[in-house]
N, C-alpha and C positions, 0 to 999 in steps of 0.2 A: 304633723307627720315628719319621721326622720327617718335618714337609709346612709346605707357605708358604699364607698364603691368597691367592689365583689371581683373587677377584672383590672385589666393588668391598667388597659387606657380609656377612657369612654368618650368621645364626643358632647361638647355641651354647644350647644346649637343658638342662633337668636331667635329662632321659630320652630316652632312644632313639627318640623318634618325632615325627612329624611336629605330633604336637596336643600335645606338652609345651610348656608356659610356657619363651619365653628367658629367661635367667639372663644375659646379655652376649653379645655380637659381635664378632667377628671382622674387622679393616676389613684392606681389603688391602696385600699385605706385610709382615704380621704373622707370626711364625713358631711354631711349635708344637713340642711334643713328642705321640705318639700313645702313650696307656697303658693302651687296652682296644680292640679291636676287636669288633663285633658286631653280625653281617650285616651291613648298609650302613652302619652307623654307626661312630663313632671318638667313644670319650671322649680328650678332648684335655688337655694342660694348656699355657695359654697362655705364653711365655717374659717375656716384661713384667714381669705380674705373677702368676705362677705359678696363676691362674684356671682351675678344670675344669667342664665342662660337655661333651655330647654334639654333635657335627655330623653331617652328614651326608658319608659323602666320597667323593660324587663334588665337593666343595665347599672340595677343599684340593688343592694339588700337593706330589708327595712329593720329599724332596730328602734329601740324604745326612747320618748325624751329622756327619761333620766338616764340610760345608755347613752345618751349625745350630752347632756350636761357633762358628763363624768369623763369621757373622749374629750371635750372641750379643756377639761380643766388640768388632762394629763399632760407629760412633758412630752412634746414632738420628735418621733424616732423616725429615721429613715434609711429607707435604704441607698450607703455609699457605692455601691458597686452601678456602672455602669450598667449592667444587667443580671439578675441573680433570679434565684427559684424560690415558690416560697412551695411548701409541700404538703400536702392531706395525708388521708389513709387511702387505700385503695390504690398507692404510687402516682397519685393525680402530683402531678406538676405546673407549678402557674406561671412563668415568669413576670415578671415586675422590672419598670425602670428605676433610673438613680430619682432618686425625687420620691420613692412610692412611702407610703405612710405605714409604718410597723408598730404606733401606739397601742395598737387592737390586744395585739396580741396575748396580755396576760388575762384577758380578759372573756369570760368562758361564754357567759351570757351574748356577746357580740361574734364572736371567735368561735360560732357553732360548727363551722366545718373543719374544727380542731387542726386548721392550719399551724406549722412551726417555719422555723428561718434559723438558716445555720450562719449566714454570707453578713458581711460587715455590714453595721448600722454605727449610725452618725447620730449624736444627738447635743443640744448645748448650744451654749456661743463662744465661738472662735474669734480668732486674733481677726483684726483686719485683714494683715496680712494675707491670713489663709485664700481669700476669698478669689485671687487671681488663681490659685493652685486649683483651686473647682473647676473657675471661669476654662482651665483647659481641659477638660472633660468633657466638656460639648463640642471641642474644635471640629470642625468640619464638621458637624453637626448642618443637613440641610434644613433651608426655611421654609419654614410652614406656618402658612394664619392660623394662628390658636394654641400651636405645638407648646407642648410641656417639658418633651423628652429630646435624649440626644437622635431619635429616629428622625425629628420634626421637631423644631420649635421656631419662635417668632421672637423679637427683636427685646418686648416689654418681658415675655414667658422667660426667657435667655438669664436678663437679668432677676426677676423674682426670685428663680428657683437657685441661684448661685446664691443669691441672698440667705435665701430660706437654709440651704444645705449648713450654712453657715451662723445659723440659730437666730436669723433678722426678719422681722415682716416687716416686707412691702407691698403696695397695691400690684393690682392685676399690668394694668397699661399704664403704656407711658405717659399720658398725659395725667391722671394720675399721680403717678410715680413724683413726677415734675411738679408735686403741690408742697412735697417732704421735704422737708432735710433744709440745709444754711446754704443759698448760692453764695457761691463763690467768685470775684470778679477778673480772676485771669488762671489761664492751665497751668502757671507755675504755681499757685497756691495751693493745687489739688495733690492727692497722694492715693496711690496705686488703691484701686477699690470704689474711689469715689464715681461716680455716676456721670457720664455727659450726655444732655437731653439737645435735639436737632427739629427746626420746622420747616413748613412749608413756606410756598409765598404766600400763603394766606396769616401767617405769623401759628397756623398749630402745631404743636407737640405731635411728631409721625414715629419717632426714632430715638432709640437711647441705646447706652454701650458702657463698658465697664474703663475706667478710664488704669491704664499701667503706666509702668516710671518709664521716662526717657522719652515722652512722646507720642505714645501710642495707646490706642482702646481694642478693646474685643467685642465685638459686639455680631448680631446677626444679619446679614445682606447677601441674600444668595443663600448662604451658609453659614455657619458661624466661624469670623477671620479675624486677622489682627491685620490694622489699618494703620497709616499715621495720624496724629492727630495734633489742626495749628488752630490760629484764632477764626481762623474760616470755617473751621467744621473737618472732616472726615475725607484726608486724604487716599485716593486709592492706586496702587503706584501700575498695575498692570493696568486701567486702564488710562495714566495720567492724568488725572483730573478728580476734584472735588465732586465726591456723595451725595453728601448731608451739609449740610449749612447748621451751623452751632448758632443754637439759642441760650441755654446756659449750663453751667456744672455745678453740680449740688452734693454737698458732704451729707451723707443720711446717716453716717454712723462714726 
């Protein structure tokens, strides 16, 4: 069984209930595969990045495997605006975040409630470059476990989706994230874009950020800031003192 998501954001949960902690989101447009049903719930695994967590669903529209083959194998459109509309008949209004997935659209069989979009879409791959210019579109952006969007997002969500805006897949989290790419063995080797991954004292992957020229990353803590960044990890100058402890930096692209 396969379903699209239908709304703007949807909670994907680690358990089948209402008061499970999200584990990631859903933004619309997005497609699924459905690999457990149970009572109102659907463990789902997301198509992007093969991500599973629980929904609820009444919180997804169902559409056919070859409808998900064919979504799978089109070229990824999104929408660039911070926030836009997408629009029905009847003057139904949906809004959608940056990130939301506009693939559907030419497509009639999926696209039954003859949704359109006037507002800018992003599609392709982009300069390296580009990808600091995203990274400030979530500035101040508050943290949130799970978050996708510039309403709420989380530290791994932060960097994927600046990725993704910018025609790149990477995994869900950071740990994860921190399996990809060439490490790199000092911050002067990196270049604006590249990824810097931070542990605990237990030595795991908790934390990643997008690393910029001149010494610093953007990354989300609190919110989403720009910090300084030495061989210790993730300087923070209001409150004088070291974040994150730097485990390593990895070129992913």
């Amino acid at each position: 069984m396969f379903g699209i998501c239908n709304l703007a954001i949807v909670p994907v949960r680690s358990e089948p209930s209402d008061r499970s902690e999200i584990v990631t989101q859903l933004l619309f447009g997005e497609h699924i595969e459905i690999v457990e049903r149970q009572n109102q719930w659907a463990r789902i695994k997301i198509q992007f990045d093969d991500y599973e967590g629980w929904v609820d669903s009444k919180q997804y529209q169902v559409i056919s495997e070859a409808n998900y083959k064919q979504l799978s194998n089109e070229a990824i459109i999104l929408n660039a605006d911070l926030i836009d509309y997408i629009s029905a008949p009847e003057n139904l209004l949906l809004p959608i975040p940056l990130g939301a997935s506009l693939s559907f659209l030419n497509n009639s069989e999926i696209n039954t409630s003859n949704f359109e979009f006037e507002g800018t879409k992003t599609s392709g791959v982009k300069p390296k470059s580009a990808l600091i210019n995203t990274a400030f579109m979530y500035l101040n952006a508050p943290y949130l476990w799970g978050g996708k969007t510039p309403f709420g997002i989380d530290c791994s969500g932060f960097t994927q989706m600046v990725y993704k805006l910018n025609g790149y897949k990477i995994h869900r989290d950071a740990s994860q994230q921190a399996l990809d790419g060439e490490s790199l063995s000092f911050i002067e080797e990196s270049e604006a874009g590249d990824l810097a991954f931070f542990d605990n004292d237990e030595g795991n992957i908790i934390h990643v950020g997008i690393i910029m020229d001149n010494n610093y990353i953007i990354h989300a803590s609190g919110k989403v800031r720009i910090d300084r960044l030495d061989h210790l990890g993730i300087y923070n100058p209001e409150l004088n003192k070291h974040t994150h402890k730097l485990r390593v930096i990895k070129k992913i692209i």
